[in-house]
C-alpha positions in Angstrom: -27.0 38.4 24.3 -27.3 38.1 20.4 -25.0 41.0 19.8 -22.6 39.1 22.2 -23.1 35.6 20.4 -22.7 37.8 17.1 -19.4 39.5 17.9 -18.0 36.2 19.0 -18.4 34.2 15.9 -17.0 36.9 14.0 -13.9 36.8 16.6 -13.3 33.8 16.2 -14.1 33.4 11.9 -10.9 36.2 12.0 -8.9 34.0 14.0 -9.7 31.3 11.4 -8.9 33.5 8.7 -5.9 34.7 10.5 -3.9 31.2 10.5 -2.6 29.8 7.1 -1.8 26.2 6.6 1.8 25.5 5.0 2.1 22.2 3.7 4.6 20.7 1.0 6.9 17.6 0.8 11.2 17.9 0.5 12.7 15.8 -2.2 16.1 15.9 -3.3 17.6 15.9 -6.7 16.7 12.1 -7.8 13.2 12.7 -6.0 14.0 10.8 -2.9 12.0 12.0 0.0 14.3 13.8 2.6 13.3 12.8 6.4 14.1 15.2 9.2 14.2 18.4 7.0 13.6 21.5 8.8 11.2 23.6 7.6 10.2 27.2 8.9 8.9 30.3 8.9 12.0 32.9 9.1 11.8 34.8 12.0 8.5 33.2 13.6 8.0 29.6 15.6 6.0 28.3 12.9 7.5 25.3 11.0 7.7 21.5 11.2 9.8 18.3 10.4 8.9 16.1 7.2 8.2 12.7 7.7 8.6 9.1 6.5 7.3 10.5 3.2 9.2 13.7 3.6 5.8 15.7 3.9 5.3 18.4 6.3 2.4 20.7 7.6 2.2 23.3 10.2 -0.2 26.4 10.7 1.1 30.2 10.6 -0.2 33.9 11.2 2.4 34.9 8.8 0.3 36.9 6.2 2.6 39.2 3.8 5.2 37.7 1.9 6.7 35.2 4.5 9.9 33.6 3.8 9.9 29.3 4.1 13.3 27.9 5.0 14.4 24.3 4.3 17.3 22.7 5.6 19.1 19.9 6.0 22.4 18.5 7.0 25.0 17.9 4.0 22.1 20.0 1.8 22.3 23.4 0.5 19.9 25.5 2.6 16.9 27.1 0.4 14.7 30.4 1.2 11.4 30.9 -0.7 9.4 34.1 -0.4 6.0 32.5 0.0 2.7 33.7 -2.2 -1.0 33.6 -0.2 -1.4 31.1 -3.6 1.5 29.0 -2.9 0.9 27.7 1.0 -0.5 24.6 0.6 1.2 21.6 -1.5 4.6 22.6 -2.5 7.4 21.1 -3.7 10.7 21.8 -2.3 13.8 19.9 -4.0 16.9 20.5 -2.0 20.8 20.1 -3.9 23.8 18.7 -1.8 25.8 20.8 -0.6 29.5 21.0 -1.9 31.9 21.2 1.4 34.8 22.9 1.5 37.9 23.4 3.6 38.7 26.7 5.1 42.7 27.5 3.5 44.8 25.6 5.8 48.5 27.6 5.8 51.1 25.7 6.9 54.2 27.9 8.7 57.3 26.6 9.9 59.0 27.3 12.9 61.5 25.9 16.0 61.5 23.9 18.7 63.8 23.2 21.6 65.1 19.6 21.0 67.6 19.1 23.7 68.2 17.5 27.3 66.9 20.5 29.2 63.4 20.6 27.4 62.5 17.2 28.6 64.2 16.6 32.1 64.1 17.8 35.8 66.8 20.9 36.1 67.7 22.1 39.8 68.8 25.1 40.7 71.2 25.2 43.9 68.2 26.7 45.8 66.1 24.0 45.0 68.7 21.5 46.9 68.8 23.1 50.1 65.2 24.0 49.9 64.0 20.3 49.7 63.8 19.2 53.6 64.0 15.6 53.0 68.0 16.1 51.2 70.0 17.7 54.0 71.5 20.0 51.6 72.8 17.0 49.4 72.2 17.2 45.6 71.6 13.3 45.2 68.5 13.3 47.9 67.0 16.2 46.3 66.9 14.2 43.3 65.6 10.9 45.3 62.5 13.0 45.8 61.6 12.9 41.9 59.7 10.8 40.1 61.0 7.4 38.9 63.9 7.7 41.5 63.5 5.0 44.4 65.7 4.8 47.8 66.8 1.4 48.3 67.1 0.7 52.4 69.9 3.0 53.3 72.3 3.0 50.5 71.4 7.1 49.6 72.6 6.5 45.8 70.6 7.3 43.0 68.3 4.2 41.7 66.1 4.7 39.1 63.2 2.3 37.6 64.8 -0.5 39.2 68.3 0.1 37.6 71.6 -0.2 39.3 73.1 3.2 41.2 76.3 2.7 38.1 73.4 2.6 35.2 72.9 6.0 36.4 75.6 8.3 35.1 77.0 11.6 35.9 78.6 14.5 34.4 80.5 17.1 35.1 80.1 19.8 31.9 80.3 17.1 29.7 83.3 14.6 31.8 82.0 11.8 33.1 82.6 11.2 37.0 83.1 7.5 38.2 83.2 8.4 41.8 80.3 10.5 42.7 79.2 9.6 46.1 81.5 10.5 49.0 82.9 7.2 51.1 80.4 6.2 54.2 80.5 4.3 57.0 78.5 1.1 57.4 74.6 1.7 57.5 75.0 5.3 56.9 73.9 6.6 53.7 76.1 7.9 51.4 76.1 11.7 50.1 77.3 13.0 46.8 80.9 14.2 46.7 79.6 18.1 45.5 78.3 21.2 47.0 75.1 22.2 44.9 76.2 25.8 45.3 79.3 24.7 42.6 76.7 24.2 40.1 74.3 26.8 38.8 72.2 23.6 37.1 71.7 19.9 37.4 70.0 18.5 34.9 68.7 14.8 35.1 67.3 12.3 33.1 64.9 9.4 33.8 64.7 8.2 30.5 65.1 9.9 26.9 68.3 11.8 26.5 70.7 12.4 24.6 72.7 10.3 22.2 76.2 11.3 23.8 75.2 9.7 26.6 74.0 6.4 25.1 76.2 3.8 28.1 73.5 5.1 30.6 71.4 2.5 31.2 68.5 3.9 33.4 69.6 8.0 33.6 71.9 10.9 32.8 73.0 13.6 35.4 74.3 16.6 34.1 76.2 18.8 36.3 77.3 22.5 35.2 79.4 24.2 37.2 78.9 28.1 37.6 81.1 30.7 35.3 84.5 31.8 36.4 83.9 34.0 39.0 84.6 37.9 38.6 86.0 39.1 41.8 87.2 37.0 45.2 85.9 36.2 47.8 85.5 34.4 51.0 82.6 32.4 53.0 82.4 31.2 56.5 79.5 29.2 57.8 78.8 28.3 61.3 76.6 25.3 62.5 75.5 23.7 65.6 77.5 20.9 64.5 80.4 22.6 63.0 81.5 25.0 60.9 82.7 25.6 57.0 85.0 28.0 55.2 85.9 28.4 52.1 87.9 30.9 49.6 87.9 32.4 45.8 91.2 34.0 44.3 90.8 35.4 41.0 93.9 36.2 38.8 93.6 37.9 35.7 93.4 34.8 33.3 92.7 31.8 36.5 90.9 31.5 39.7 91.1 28.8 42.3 88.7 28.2 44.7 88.3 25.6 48.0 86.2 24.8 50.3 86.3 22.6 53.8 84.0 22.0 56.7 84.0 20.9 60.0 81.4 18.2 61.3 81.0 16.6 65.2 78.0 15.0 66.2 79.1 14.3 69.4 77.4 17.8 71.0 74.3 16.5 69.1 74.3 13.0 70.1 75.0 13.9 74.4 71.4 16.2 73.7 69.8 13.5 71.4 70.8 10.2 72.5 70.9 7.5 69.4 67.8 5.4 69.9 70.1 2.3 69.0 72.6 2.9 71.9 
């Protein structure tokens, strides 16, 4: 039992002996204490905060050589290789740290400044594709934002604006007579295919200078390229029917197109709810 006892005490007097005490305070330059410093063994747990007083303490098994850290924000960081003779009551002065910025290069380059980079384009797909426009360019465009329909006029009104503060073009003419005539309480339709334009651009706000009479928006039209060869179309509804031709000349083309519409097939199947 005394052997036990014995073998115990010497245990635990190694253990003792083992653990070193680090201690010190952090001042800087004009030998103002530094609170919050970080101090540390590198590469163990061991290491503290200072204090009020800018004091630290903390225990280590770190025996040969061990290397204190001190930091601190806006400080330069400092390692010292500690001595067994130089753990207890040291003192640390830490510099500030100079900052600098990291080379900032400046390159030029380009951007796209016109009206399609900042507007809604179309493509004739997108028309006839869009359920709510019956194939008509203008209520394909009613379904963007800051359009609004007004009852059933089917013109283009935009952030509250008038249907003639919004104006159109045709590759750069302006049209006055956009919408096709219409009978009372029946909406009105734009005048165009969508498949005579391969874009339509528009404009709720923030275009070009050209175009500085529109009030509330700009539609730009562009009508597709010459075309290369001819041709013709034919188009058969349960309404009605369209057809339409392309001759091409050498230097000119010239191209029409008509269509054929009764509803009265339609309307003996689907009697009008207002009859």
């Amino acid at each position: 039992m005394r052997k036990f006892i014995f073998y115990c005490i010497c245990f635990l007097v190694g253990q003792v002996h083992a653990q070193s005490t680090v201690s010190g305070k952090v001042i800087d330059v004009k030998k103002q204490a530094i609170v919050g410093a970080n101090v540390y063994i590198l590469g163990t747990y061991d290491g503290a905060t200072t204090n009020a007083e800018g004091e630290f303490r903390f225990t280590t098994s770190a025996q040969e050589g061990p290397v204190l850290v001190v930091s601190f924000l806006s400080y330069e960081t400092k390692n010292i290789t500690l001595k067994p003779s130089q753990f207890q009551n040291l003192k640390i002065i830490l510099r500030e740290g100079v900052q600098s910025l990291d080379t900032v290069v400046v390159s030029a380059g380009t951007f796209e400044a016109n009206d399609n980079s900042k507007v809604s384009v179309l493509k004739p797909l997108d028309v006839v594709t869009t359920a709510s426009a019956l194939g008509d360019f203008v209520g394909a465009l009613q379904t963007l934002p800051g359009t609004s329909n007004v009852a059933e006029d089917g013109r283009l009104f935009v952030r509250g604006g008038t249907p003639d503060e919004t104006q159109v073009f045709i590759d750069g003419i302006r049209v006055f007579t956009p919408y096709s005539p219409s009978a009372n309480n029946t909406p009105t339709r734009g005048r165009y295919s969508p498949f005579l334009f391969n874009g339509i651009t528009f404009s709720t706000g923030g275009y070009a200078s050209e175009y500085g009479q529109a009030l509330s928006s700009v539609l730009l039209l562009n009508t597709i390229n010459e075309p290369t060869h001819k041709k013709t179309d034919i188009s058969l509804m349960s309404i009605g029917f369209g057809i339409g031709h392309t001759e091409k000349w050498e230097k000119s083309s010239l191209s029409f197109n008509t269509s054929y519409v009764n509803l009265a097939p339609y309307l003996k199947v689907f009697k009008d709810k207002n009859d």
